[in-house]
N, CA, C, O and CB atoms as a CASP TS submission, in Angstrom:
PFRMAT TS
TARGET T0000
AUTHOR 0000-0000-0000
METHOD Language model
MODEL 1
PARENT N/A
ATOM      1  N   UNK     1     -17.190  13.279  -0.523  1.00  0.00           N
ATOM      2  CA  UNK     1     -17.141  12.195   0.453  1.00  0.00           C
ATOM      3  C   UNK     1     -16.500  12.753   1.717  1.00  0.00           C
ATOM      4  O   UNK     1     -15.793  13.755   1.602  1.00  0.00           O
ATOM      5  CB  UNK     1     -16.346  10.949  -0.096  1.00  0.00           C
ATOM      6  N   UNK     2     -16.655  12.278   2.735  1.00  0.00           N
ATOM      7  CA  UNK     2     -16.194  12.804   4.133  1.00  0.00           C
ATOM      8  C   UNK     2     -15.685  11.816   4.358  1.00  0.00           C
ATOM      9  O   UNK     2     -15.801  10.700   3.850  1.00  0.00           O
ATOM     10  CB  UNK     2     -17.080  13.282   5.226  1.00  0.00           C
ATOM     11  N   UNK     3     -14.767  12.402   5.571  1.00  0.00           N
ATOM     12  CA  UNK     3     -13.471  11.986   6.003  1.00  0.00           C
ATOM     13  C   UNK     3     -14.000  10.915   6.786  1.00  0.00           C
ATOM     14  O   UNK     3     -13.313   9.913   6.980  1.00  0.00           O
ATOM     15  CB  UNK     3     -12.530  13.053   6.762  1.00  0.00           C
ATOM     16  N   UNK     4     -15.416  11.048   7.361  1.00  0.00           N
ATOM     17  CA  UNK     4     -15.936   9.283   8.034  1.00  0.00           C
ATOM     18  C   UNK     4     -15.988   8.625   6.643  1.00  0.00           C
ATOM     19  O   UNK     4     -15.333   7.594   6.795  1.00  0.00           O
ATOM     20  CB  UNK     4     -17.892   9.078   9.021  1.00  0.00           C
ATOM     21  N   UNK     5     -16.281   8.657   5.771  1.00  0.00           N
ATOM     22  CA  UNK     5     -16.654   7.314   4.838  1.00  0.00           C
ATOM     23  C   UNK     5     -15.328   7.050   4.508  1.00  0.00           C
ATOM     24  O   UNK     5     -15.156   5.841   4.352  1.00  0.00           O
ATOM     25  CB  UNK     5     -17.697   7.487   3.392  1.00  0.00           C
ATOM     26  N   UNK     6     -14.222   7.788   4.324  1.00  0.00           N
ATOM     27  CA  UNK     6     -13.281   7.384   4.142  1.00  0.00           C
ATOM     28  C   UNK     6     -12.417   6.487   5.257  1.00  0.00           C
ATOM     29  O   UNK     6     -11.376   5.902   4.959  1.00  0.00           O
ATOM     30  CB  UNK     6     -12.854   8.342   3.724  1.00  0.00           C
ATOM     31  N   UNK     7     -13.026   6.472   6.613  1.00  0.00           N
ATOM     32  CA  UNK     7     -12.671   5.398   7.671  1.00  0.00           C
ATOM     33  C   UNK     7     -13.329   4.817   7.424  1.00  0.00           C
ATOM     34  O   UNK     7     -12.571   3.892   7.717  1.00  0.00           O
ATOM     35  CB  UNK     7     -12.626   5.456   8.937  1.00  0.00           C
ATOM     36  N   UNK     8     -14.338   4.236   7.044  1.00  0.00           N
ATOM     37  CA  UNK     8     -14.713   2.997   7.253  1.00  0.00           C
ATOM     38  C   UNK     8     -14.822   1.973   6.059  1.00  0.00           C
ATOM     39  O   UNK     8     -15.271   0.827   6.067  1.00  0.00           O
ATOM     40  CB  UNK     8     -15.854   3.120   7.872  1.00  0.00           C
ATOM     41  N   UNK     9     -14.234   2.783   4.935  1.00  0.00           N
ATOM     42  CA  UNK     9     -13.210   2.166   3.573  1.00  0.00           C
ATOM     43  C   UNK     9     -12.297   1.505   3.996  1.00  0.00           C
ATOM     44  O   UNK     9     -11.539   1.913   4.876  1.00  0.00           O
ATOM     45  CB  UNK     9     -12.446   3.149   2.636  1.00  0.00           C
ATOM     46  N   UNK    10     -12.189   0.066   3.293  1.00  0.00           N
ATOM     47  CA  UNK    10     -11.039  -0.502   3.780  1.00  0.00           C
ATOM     48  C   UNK    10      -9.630  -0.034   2.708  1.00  0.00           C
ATOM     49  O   UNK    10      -9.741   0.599   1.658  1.00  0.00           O
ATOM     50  CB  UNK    10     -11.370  -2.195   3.857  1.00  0.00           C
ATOM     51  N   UNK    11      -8.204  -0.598   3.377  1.00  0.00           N
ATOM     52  CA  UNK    11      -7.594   0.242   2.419  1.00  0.00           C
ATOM     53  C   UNK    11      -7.605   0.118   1.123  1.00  0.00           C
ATOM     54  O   UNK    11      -7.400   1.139   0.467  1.00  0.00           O
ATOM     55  CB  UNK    11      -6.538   0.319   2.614  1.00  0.00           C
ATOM     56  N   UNK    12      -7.871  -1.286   0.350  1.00  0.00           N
ATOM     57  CA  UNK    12      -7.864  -1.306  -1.216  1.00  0.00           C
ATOM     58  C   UNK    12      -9.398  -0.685  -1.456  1.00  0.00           C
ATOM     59  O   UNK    12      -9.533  -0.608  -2.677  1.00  0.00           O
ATOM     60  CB  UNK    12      -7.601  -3.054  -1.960  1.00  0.00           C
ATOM     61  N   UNK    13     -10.417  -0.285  -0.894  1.00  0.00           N
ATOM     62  CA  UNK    13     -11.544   0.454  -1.116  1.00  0.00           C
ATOM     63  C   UNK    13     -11.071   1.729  -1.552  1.00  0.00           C
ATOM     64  O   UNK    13     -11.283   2.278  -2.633  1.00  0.00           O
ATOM     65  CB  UNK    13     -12.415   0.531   0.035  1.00  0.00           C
ATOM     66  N   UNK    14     -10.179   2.270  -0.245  1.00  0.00           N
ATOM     67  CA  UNK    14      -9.476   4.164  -0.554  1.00  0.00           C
ATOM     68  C   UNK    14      -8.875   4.107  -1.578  1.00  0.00           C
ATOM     69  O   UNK    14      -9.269   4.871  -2.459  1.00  0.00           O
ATOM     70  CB  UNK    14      -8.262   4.959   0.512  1.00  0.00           C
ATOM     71  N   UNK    15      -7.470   3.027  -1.951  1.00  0.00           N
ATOM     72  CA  UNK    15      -7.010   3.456  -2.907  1.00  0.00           C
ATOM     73  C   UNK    15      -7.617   3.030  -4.216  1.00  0.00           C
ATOM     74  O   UNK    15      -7.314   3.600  -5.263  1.00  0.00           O
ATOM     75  CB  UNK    15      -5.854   3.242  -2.780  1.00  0.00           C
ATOM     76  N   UNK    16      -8.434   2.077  -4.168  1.00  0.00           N
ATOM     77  CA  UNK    16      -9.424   2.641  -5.406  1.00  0.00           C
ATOM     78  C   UNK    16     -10.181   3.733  -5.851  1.00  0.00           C
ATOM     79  O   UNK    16     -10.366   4.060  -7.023  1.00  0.00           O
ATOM     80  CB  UNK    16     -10.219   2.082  -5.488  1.00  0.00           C
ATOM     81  N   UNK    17     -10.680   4.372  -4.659  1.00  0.00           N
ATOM     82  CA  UNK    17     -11.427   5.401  -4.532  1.00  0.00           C
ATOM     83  C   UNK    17     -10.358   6.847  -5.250  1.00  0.00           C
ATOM     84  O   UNK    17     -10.666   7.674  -6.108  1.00  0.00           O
ATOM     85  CB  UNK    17     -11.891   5.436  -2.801  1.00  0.00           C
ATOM     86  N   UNK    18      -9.187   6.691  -4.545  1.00  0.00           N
ATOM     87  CA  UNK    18      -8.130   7.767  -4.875  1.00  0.00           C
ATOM     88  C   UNK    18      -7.596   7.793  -6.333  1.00  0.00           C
ATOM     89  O   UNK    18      -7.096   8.744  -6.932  1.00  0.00           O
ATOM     90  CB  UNK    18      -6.909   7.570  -3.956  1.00  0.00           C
ATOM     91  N   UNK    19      -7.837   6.427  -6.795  1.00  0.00           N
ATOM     92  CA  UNK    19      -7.277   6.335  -8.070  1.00  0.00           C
ATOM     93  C   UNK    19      -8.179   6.536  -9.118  1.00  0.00           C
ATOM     94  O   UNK    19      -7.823   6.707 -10.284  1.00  0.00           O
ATOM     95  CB  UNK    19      -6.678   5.161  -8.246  1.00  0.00           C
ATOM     96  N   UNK    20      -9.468   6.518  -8.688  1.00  0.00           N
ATOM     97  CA  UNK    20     -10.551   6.981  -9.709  1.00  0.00           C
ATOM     98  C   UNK    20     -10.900   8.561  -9.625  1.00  0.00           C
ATOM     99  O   UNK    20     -11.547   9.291 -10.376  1.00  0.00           O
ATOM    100  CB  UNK    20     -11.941   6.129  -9.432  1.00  0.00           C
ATOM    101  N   UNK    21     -10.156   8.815  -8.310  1.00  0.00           N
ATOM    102  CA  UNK    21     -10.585  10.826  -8.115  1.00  0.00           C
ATOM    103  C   UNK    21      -9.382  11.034  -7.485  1.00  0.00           C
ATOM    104  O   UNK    21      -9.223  10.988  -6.265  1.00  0.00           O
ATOM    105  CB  UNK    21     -12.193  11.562  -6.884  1.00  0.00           C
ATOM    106  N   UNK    22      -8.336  11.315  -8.495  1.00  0.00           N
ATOM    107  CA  UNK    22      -7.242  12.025  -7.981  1.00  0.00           C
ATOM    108  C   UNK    22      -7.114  13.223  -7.581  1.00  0.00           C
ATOM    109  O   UNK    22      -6.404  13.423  -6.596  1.00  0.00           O
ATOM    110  CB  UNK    22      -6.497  11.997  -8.617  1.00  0.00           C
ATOM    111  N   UNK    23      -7.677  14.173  -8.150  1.00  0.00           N
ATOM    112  CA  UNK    23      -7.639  15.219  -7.491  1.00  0.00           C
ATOM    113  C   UNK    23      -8.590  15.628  -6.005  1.00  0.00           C
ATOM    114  O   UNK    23      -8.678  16.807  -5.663  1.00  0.00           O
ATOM    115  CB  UNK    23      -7.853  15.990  -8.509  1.00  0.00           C
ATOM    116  N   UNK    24      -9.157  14.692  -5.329  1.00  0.00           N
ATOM    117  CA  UNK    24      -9.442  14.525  -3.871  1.00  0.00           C
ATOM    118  C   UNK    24      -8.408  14.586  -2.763  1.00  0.00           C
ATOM    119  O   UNK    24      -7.606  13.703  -2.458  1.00  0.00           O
ATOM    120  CB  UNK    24     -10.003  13.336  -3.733  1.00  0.00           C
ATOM    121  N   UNK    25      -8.556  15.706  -2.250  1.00  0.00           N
ATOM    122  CA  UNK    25      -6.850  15.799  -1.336  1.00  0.00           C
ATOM    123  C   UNK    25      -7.300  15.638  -0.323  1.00  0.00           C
ATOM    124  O   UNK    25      -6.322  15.860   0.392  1.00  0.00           O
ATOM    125  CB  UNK    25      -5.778  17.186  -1.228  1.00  0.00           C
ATOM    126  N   UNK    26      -8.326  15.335   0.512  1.00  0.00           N
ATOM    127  CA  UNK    26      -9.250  14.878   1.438  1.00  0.00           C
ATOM    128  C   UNK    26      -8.574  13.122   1.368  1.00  0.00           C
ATOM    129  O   UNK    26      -7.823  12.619   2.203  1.00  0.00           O
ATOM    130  CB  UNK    26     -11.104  15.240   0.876  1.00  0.00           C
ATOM    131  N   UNK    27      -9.173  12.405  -0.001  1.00  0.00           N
ATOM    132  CA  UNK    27      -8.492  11.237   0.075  1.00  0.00           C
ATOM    133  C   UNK    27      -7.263  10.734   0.286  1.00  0.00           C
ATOM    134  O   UNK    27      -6.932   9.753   0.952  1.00  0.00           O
ATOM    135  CB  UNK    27      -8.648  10.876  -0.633  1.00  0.00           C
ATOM    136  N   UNK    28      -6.536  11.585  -0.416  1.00  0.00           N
ATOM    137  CA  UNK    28      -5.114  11.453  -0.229  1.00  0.00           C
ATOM    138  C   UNK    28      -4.565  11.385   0.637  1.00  0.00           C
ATOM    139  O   UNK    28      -3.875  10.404   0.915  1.00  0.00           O
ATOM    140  CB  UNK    28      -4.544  12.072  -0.577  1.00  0.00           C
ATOM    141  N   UNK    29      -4.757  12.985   1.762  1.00  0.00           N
ATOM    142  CA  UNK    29      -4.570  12.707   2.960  1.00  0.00           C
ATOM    143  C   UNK    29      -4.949  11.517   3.825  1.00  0.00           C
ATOM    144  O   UNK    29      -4.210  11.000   4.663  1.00  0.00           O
ATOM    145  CB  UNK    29      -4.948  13.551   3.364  1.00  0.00           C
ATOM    146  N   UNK    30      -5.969  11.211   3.578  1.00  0.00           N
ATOM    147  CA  UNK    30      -6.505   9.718   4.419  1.00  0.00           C
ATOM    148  C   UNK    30      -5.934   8.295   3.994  1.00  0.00           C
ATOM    149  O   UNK    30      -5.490   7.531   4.851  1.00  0.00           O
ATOM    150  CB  UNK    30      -8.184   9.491   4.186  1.00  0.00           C
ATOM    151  N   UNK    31      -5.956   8.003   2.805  1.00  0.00           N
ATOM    152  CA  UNK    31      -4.494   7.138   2.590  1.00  0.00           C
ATOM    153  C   UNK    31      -3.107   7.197   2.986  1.00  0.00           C
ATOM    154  O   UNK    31      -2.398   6.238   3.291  1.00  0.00           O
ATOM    155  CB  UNK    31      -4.222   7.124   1.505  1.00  0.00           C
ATOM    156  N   UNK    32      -2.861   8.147   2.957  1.00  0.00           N
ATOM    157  CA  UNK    32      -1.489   8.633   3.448  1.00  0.00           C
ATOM    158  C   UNK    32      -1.299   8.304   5.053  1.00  0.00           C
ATOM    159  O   UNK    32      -0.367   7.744   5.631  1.00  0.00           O
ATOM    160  CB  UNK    32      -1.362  10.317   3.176  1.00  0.00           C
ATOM    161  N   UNK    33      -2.589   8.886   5.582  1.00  0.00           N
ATOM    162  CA  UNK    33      -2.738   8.665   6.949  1.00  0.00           C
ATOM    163  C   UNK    33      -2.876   6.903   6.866  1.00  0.00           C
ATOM    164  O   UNK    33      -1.918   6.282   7.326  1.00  0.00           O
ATOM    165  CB  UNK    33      -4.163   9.611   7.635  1.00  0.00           C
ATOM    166  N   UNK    34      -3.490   6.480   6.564  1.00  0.00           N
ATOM    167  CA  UNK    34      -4.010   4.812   6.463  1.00  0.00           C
ATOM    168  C   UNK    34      -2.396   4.497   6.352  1.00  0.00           C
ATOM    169  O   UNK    34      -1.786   4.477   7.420  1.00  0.00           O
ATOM    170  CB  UNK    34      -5.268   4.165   4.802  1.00  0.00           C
ATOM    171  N   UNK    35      -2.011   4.367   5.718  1.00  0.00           N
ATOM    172  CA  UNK    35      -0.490   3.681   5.280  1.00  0.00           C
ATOM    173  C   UNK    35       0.078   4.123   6.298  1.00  0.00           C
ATOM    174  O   UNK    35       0.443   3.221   7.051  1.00  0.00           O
ATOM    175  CB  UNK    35       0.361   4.099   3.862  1.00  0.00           C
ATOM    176  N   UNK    36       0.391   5.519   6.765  1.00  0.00           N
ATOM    177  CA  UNK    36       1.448   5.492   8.114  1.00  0.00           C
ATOM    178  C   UNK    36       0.469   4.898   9.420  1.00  0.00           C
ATOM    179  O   UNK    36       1.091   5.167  10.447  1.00  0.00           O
ATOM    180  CB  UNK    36       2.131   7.371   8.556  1.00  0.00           C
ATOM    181  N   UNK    37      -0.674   4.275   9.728  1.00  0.00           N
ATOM    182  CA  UNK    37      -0.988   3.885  10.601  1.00  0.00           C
ATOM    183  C   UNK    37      -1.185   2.318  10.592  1.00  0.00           C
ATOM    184  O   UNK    37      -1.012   1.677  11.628  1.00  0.00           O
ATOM    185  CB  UNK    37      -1.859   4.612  10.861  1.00  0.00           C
ATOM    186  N   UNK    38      -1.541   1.725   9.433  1.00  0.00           N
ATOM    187  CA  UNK    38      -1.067   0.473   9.574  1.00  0.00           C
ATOM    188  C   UNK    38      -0.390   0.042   8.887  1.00  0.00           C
ATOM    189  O   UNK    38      -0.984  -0.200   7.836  1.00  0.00           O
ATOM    190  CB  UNK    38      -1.702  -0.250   9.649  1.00  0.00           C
ATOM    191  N   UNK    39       0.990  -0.330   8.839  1.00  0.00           N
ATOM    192  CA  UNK    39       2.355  -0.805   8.811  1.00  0.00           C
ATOM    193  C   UNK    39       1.861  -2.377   7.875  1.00  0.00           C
ATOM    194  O   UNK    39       1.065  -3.096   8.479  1.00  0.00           O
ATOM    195  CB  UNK    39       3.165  -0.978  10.687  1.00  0.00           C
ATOM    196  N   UNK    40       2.238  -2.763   6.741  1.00  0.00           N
ATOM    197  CA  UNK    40       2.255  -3.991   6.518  1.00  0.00           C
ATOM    198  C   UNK    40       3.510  -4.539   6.016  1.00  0.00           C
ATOM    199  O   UNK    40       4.461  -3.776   5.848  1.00  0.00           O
ATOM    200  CB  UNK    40       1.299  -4.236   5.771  1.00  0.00           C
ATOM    201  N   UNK    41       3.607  -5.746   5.766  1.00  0.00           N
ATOM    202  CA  UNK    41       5.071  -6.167   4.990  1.00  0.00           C
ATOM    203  C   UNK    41       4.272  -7.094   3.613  1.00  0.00           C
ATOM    204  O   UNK    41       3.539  -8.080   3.542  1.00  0.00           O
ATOM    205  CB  UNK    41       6.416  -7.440   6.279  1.00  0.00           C
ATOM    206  N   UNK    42       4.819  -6.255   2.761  1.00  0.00           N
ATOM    207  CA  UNK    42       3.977  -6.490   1.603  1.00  0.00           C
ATOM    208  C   UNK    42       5.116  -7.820   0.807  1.00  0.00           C
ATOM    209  O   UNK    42       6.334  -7.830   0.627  1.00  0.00           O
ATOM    210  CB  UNK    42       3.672  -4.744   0.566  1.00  0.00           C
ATOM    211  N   UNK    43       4.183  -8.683   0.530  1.00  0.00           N
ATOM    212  CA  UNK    43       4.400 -10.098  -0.257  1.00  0.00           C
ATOM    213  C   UNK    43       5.170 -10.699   0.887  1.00  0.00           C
ATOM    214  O   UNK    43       6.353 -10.988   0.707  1.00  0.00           O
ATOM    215  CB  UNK    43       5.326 -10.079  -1.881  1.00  0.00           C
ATOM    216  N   UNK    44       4.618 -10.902   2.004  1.00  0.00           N
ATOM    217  CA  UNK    44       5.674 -11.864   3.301  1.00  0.00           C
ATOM    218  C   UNK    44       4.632 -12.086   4.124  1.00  0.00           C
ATOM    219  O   UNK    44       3.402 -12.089   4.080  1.00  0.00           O
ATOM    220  CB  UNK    44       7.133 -10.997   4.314  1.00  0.00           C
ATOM    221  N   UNK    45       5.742 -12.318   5.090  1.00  0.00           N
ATOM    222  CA  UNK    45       5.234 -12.610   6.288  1.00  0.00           C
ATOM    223  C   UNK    45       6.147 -12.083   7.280  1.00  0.00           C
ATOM    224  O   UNK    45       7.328 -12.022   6.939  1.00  0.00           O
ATOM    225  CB  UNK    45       4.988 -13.992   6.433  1.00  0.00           C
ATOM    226  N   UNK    46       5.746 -11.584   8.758  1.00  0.00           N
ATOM    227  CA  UNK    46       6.772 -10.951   9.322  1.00  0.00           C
ATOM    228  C   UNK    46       7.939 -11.553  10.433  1.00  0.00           C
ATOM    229  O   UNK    46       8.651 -11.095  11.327  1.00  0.00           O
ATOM    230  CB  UNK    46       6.116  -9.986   9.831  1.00  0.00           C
ATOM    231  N   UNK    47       7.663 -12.888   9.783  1.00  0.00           N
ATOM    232  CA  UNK    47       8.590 -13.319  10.517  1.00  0.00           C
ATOM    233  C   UNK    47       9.981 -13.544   9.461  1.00  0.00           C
ATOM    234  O   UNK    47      10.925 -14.254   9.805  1.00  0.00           O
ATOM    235  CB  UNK    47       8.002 -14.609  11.277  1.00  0.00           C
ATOM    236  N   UNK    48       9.924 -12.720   7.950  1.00  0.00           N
ATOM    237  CA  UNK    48      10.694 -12.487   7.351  1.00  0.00           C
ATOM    238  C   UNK    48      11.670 -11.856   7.531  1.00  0.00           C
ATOM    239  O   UNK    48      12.867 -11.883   7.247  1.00  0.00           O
ATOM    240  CB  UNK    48      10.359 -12.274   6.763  1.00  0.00           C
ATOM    241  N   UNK    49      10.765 -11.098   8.212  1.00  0.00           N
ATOM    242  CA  UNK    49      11.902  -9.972   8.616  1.00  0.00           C
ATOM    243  C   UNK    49      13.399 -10.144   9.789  1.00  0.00           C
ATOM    244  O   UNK    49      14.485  -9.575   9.903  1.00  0.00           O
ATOM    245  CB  UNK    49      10.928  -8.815   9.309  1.00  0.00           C
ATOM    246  N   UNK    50      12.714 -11.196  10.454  1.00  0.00           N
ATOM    247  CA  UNK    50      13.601 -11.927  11.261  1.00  0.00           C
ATOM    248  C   UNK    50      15.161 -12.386  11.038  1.00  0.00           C
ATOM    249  O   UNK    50      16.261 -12.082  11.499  1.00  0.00           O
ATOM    250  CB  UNK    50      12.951 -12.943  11.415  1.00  0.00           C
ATOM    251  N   UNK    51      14.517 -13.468   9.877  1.00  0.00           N
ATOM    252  CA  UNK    51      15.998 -14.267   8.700  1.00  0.00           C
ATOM    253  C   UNK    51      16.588 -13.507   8.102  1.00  0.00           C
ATOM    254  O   UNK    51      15.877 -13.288   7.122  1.00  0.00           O
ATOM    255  CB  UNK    51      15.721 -15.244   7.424  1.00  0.00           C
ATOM    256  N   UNK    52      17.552 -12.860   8.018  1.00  0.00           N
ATOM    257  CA  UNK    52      18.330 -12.518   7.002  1.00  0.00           C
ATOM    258  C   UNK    52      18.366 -12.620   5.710  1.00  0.00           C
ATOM    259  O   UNK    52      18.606 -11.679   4.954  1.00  0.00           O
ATOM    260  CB  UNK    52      19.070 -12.832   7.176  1.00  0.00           C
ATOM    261  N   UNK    53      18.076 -14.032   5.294  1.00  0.00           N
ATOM    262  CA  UNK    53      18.287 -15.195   4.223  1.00  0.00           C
ATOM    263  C   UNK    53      16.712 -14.698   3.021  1.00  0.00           C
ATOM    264  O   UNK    53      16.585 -14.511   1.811  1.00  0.00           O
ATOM    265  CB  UNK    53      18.133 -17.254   5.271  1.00  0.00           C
ATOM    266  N   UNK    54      15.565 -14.648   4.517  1.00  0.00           N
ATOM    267  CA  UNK    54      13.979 -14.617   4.295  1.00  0.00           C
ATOM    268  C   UNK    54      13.737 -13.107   3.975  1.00  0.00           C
ATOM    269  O   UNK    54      12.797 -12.726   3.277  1.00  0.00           O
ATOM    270  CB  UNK    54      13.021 -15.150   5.733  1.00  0.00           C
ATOM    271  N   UNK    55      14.746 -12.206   4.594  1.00  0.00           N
ATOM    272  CA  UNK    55      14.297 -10.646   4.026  1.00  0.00           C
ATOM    273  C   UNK    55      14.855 -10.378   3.132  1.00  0.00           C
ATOM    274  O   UNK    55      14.549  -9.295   2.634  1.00  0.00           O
ATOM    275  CB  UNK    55      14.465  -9.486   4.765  1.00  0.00           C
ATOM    276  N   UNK    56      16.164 -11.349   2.319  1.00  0.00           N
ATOM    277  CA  UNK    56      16.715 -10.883   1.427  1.00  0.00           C
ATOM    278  C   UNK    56      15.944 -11.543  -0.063  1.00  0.00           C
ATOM    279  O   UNK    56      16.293 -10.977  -1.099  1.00  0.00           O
ATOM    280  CB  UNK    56      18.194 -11.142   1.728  1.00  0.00           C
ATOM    281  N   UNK    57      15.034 -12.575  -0.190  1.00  0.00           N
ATOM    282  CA  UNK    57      13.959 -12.853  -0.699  1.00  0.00           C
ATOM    283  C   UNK    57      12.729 -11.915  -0.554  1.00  0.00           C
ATOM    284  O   UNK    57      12.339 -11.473  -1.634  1.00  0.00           O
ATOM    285  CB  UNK    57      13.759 -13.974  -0.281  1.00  0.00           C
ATOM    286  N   UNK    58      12.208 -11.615   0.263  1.00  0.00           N
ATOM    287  CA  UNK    58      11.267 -10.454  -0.093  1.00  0.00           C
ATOM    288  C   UNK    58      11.365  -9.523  -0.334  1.00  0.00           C
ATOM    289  O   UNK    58      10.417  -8.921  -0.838  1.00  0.00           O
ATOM    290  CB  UNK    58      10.650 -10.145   0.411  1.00  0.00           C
ATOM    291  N   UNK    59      12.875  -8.762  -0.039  1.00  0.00           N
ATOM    292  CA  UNK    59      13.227  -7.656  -0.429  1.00  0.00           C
ATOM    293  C   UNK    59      13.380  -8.194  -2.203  1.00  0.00           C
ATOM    294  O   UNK    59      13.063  -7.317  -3.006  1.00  0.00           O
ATOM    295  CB  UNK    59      14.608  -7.066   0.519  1.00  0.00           C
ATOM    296  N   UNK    60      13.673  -9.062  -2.589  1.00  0.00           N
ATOM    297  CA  UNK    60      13.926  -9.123  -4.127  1.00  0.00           C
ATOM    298  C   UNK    60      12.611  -9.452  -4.438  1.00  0.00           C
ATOM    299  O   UNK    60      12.405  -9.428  -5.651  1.00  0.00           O
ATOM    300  CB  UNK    60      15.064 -10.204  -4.739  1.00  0.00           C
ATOM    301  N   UNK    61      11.511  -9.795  -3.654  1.00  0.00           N
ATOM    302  CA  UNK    61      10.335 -10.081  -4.516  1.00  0.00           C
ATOM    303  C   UNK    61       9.344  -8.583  -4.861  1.00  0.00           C
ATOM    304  O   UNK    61       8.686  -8.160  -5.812  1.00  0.00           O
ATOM    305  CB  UNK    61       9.392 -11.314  -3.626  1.00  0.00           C
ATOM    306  N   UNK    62       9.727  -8.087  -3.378  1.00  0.00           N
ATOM    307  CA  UNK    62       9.096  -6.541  -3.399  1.00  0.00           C
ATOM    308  C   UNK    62       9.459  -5.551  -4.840  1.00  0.00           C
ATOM    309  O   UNK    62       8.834  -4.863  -5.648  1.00  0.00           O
ATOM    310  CB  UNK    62       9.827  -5.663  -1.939  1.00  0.00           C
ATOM    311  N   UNK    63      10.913  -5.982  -4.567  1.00  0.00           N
ATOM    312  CA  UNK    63      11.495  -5.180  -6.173  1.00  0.00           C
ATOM    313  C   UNK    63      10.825  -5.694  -7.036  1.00  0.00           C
ATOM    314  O   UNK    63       9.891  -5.030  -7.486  1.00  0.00           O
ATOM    315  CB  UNK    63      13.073  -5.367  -6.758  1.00  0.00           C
ATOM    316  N   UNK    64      11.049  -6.917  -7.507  1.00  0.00           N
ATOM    317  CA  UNK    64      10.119  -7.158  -8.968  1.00  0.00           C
ATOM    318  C   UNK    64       9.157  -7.032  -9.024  1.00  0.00           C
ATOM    319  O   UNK    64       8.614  -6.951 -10.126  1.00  0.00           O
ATOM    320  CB  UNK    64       9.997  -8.150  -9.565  1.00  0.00           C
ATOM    321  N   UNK    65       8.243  -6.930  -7.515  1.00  0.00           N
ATOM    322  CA  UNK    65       6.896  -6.459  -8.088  1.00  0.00           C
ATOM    323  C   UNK    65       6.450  -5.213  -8.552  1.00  0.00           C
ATOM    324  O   UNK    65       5.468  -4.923  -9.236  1.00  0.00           O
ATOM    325  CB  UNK    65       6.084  -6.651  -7.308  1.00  0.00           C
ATOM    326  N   UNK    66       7.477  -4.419  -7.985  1.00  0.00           N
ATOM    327  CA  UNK    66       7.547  -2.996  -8.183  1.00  0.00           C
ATOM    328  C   UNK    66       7.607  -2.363  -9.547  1.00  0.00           C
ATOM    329  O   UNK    66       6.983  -1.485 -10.142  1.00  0.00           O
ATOM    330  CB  UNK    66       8.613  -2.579  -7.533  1.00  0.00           C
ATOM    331  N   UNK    67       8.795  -3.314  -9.842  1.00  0.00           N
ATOM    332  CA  UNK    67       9.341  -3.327 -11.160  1.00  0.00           C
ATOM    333  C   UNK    67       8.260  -3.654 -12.670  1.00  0.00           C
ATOM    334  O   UNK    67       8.140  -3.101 -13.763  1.00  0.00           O
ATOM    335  CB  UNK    67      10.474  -4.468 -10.980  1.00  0.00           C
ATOM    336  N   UNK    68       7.747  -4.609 -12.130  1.00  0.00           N
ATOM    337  CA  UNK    68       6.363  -5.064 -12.891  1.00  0.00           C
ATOM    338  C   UNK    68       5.875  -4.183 -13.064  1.00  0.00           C
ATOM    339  O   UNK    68       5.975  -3.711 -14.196  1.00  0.00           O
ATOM    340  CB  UNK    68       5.404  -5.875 -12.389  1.00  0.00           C
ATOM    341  N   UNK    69       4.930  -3.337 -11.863  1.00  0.00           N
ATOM    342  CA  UNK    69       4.097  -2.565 -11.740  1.00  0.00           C
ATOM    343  C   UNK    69       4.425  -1.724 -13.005  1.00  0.00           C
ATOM    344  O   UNK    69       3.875  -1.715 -14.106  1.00  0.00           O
ATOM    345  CB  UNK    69       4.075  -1.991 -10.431  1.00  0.00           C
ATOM    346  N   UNK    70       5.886  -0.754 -12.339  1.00  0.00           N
ATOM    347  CA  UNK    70       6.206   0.131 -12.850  1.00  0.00           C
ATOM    348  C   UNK    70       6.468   0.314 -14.786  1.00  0.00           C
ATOM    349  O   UNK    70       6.360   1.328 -15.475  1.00  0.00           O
ATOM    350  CB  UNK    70       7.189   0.252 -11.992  1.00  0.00           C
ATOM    351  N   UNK    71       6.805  -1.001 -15.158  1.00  0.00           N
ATOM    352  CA  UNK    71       6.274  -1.583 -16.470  1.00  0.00           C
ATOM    353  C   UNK    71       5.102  -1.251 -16.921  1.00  0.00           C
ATOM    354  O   UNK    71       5.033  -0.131 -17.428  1.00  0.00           O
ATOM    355  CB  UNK    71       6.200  -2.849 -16.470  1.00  0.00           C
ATOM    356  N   UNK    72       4.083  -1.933 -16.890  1.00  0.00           N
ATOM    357  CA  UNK    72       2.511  -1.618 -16.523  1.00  0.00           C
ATOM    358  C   UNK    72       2.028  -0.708 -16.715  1.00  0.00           C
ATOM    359  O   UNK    72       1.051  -0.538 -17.444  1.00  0.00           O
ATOM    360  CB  UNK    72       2.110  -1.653 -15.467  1.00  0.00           C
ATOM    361  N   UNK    73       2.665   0.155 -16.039  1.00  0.00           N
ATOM    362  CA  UNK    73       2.555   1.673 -15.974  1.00  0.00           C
ATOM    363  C   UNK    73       1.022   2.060 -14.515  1.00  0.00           C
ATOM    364  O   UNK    73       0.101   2.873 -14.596  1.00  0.00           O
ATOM    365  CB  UNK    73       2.046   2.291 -18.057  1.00  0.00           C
ATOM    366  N   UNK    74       1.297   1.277 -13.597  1.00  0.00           N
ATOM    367  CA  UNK    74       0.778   1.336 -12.512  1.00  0.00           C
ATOM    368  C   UNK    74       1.309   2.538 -11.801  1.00  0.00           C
ATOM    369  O   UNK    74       0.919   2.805 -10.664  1.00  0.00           O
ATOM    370  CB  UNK    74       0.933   0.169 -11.898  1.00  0.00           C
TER
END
């Protein structure tokens, strides 16, 4: 796959793609790149980040989801 099809993958497309062909370092790199270029705040909203009160709730929701995952064995 080339590094265009991998732009015009959206990101849960790549990291599906990466997780079915791990050893693709072409992909990797391009996720990697994807994630440092668009910034999200995962399980919020960004005006969370604002409240104190509101980041200290997503920061504990982020953990348990993590935590889940990492259970899972994600």
């Amino acid at each position: 796959m080339t590094q265009s099809n991998f732009d015009e993958m959206s990101r849960e497309e790549l990291r599906a793609y990466l997780l079915d062909h791990r050893d693709d370092e072409a992909a990797f790199h391009a996720y990697m790149d994807r994630l440092a270029s668009e910034p999200v705040v995962a399980h919020g909203k960004p005006e969370d980040l604002q409240d104190a009160a509101h980041f200290a709730e997503a920061l504990a929701r982020v953990q348990r989801i993590k935590q889940e995952r990492r259970n899972r064995g994600e």
